[in-house]
Biotite code that builds the C-alpha atoms (Angstrom):
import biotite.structure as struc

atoms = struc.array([
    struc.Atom([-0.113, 0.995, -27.641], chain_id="A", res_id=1, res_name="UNK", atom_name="CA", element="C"),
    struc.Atom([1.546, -2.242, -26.672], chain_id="A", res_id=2, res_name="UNK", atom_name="CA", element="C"),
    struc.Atom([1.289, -5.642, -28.434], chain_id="A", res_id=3, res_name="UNK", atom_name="CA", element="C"),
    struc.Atom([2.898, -8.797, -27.013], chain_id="A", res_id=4, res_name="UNK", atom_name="CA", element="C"),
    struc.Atom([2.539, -11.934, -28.250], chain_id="A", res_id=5, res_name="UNK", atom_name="CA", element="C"),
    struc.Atom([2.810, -15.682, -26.939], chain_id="A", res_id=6, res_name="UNK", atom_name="CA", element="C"),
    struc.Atom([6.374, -16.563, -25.645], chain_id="A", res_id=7, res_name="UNK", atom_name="CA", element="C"),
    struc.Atom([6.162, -21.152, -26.234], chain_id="A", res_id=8, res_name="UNK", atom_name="CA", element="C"),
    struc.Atom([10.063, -21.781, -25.419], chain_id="A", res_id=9, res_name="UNK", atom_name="CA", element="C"),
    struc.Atom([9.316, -20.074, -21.912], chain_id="A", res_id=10, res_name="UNK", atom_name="CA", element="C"),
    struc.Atom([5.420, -20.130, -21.581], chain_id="A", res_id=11, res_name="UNK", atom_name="CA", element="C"),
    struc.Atom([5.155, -16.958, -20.772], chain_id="A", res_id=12, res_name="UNK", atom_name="CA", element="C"),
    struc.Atom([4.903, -13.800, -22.871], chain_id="A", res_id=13, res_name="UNK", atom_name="CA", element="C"),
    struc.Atom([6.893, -11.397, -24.399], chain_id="A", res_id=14, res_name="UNK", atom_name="CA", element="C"),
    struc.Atom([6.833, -7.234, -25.357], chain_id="A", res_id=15, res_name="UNK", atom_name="CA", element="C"),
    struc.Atom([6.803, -7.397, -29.102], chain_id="A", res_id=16, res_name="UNK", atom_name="CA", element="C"),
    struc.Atom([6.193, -3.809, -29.728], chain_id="A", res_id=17, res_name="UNK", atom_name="CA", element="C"),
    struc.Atom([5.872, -0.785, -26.629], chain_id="A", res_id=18, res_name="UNK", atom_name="CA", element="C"),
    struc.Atom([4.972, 2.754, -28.123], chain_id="A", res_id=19, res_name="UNK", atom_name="CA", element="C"),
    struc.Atom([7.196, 5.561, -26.874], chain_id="A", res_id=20, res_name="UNK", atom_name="CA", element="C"),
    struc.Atom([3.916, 7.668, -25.907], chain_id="A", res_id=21, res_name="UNK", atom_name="CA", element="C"),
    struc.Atom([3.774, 6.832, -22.185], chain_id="A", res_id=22, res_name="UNK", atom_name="CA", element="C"),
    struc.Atom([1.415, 9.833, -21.423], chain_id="A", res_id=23, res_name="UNK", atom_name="CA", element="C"),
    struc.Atom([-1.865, 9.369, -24.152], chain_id="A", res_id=24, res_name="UNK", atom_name="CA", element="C"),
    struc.Atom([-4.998, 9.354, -22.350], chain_id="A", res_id=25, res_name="UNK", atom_name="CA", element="C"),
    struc.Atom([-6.084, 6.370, -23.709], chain_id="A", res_id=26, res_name="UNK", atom_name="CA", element="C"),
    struc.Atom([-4.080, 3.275, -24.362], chain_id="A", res_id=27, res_name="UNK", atom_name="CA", element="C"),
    struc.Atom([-4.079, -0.353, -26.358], chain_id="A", res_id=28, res_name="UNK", atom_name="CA", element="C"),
    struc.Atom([-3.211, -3.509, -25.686], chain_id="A", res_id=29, res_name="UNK", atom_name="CA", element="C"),
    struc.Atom([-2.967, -6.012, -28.423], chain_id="A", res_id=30, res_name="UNK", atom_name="CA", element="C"),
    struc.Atom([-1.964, -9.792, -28.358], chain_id="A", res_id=31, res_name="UNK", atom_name="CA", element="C"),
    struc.Atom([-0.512, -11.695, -31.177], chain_id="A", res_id=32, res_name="UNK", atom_name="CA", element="C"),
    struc.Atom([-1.580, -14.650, -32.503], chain_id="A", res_id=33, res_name="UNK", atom_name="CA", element="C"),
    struc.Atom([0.712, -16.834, -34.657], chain_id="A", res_id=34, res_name="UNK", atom_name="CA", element="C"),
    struc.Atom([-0.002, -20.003, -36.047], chain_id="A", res_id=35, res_name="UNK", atom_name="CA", element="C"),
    struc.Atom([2.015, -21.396, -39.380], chain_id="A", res_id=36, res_name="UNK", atom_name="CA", element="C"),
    struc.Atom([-0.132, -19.570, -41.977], chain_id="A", res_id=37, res_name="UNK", atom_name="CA", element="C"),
    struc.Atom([-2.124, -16.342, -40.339], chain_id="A", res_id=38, res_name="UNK", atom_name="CA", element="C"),
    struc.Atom([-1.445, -13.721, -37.847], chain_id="A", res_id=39, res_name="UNK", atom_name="CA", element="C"),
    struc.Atom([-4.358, -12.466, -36.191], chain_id="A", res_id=40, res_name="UNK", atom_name="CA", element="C"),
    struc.Atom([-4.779, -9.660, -33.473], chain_id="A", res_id=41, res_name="UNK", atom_name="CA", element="C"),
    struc.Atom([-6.658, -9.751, -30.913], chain_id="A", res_id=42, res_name="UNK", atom_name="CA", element="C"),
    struc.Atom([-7.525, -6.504, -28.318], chain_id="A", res_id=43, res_name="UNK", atom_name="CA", element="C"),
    struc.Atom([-7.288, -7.400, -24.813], chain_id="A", res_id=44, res_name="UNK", atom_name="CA", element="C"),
    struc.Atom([-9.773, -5.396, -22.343], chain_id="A", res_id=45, res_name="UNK", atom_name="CA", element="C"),
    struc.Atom([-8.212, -6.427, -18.959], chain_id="A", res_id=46, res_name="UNK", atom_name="CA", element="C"),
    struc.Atom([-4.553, -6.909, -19.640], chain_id="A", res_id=47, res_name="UNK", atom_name="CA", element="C"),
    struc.Atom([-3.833, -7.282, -15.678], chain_id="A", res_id=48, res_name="UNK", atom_name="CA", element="C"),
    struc.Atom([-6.145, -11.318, -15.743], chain_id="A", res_id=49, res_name="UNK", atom_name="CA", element="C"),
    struc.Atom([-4.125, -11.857, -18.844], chain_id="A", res_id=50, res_name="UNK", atom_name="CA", element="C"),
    struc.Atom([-0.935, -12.224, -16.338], chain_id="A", res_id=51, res_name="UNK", atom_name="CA", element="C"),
    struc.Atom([-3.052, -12.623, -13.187], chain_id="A", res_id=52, res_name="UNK", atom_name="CA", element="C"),
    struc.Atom([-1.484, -16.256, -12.939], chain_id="A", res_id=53, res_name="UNK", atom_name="CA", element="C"),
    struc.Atom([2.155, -15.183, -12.391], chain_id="A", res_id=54, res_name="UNK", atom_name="CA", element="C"),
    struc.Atom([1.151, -14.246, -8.811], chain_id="A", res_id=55, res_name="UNK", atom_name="CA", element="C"),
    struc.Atom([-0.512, -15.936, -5.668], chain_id="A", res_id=56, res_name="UNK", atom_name="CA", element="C"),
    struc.Atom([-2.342, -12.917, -4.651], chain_id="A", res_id=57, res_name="UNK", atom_name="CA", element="C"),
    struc.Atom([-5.568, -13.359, -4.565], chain_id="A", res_id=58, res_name="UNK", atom_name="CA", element="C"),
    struc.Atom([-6.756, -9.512, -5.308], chain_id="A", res_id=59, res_name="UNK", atom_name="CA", element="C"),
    struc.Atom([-6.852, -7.691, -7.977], chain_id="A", res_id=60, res_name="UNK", atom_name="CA", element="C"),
    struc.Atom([-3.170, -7.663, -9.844], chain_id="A", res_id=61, res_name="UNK", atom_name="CA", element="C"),
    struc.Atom([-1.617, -4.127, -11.495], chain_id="A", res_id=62, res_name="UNK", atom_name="CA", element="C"),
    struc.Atom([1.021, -5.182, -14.346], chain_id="A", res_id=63, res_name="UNK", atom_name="CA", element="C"),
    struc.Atom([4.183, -2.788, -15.363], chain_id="A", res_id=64, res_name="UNK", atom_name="CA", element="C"),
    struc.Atom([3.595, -2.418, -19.598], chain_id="A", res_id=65, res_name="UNK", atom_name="CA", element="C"),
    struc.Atom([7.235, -2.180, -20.201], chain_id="A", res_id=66, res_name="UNK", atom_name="CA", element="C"),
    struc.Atom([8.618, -5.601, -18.479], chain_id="A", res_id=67, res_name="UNK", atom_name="CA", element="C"),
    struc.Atom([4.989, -8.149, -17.734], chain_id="A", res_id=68, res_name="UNK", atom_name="CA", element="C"),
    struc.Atom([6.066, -7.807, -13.573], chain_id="A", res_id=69, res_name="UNK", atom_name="CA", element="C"),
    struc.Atom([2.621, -8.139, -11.294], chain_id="A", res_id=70, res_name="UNK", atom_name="CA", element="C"),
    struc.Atom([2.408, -5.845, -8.558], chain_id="A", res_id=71, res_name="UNK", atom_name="CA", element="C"),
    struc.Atom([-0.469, -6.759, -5.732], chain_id="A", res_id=72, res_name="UNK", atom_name="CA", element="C"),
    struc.Atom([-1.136, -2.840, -5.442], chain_id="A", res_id=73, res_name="UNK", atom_name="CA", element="C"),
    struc.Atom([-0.703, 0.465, -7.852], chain_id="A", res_id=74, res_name="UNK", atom_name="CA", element="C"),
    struc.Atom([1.157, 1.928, -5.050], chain_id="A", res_id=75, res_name="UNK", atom_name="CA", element="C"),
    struc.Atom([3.745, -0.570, -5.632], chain_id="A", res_id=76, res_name="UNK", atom_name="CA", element="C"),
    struc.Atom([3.712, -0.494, -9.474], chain_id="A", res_id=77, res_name="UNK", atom_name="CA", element="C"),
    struc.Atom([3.612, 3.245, -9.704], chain_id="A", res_id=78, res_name="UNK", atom_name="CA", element="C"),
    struc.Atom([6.706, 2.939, -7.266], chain_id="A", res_id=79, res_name="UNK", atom_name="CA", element="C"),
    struc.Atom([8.570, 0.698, -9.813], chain_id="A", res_id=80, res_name="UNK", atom_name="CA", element="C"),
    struc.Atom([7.345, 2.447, -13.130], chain_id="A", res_id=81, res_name="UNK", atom_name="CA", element="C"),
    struc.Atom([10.182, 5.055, -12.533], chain_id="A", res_id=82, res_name="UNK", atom_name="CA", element="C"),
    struc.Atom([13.284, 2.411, -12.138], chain_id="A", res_id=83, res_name="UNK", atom_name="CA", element="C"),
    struc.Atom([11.940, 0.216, -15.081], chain_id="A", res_id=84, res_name="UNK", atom_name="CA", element="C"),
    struc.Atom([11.393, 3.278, -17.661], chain_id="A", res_id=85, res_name="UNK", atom_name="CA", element="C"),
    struc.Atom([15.701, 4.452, -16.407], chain_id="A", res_id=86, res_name="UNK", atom_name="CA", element="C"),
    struc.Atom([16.477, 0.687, -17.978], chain_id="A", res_id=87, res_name="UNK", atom_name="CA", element="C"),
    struc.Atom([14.478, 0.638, -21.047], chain_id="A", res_id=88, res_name="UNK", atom_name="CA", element="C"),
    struc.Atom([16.160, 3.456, -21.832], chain_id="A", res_id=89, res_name="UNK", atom_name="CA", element="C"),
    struc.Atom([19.674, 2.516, -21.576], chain_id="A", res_id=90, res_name="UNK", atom_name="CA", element="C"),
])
């Protein structure tokens, strides 16, 4: 399970919670939504068109769950999966 929530200062977004079960079959993505009284959650389907704007590719995008980054192919993210999860855990 991940949830991340709305980042304002940088417009952008931000990991508020990443579960430490990496290998689950399934898995769910939840965004925050803060306003001054309520927090609501909200279940997002395709997380990768929820950051499909922080690349010029035109394809379909593949997004690393532990730092936002957009990869153009799951070669590439699966690739980059091992070197993020060695800094997380530092």
């Amino acid at each position: 399970m991940k949830v991340i929530s709305q980042d304002v200062d940088n417009k952008g977004y931000c990991v508020e919670y990443l579960s430490s079960e990496r290998h689950r079959h399934h898995h769910v993505n939840l965004l925050l939504l803060l306003d001054s009284l309520t927090s609501h959650f909200v279940w997002m389907k395709d997380f990768s068109r929820l950051l499909r704007g922080r690349t010029k590719h035109g394809g379909a995008s593949f997004v690393c769950c532990s730092c936002l980054n957009v990869f153009s192919s799951q070669r590439v993210l699966d690739d980059h999966i091992p070197n993020c999860m060695t800094h997380l855990l530092k």
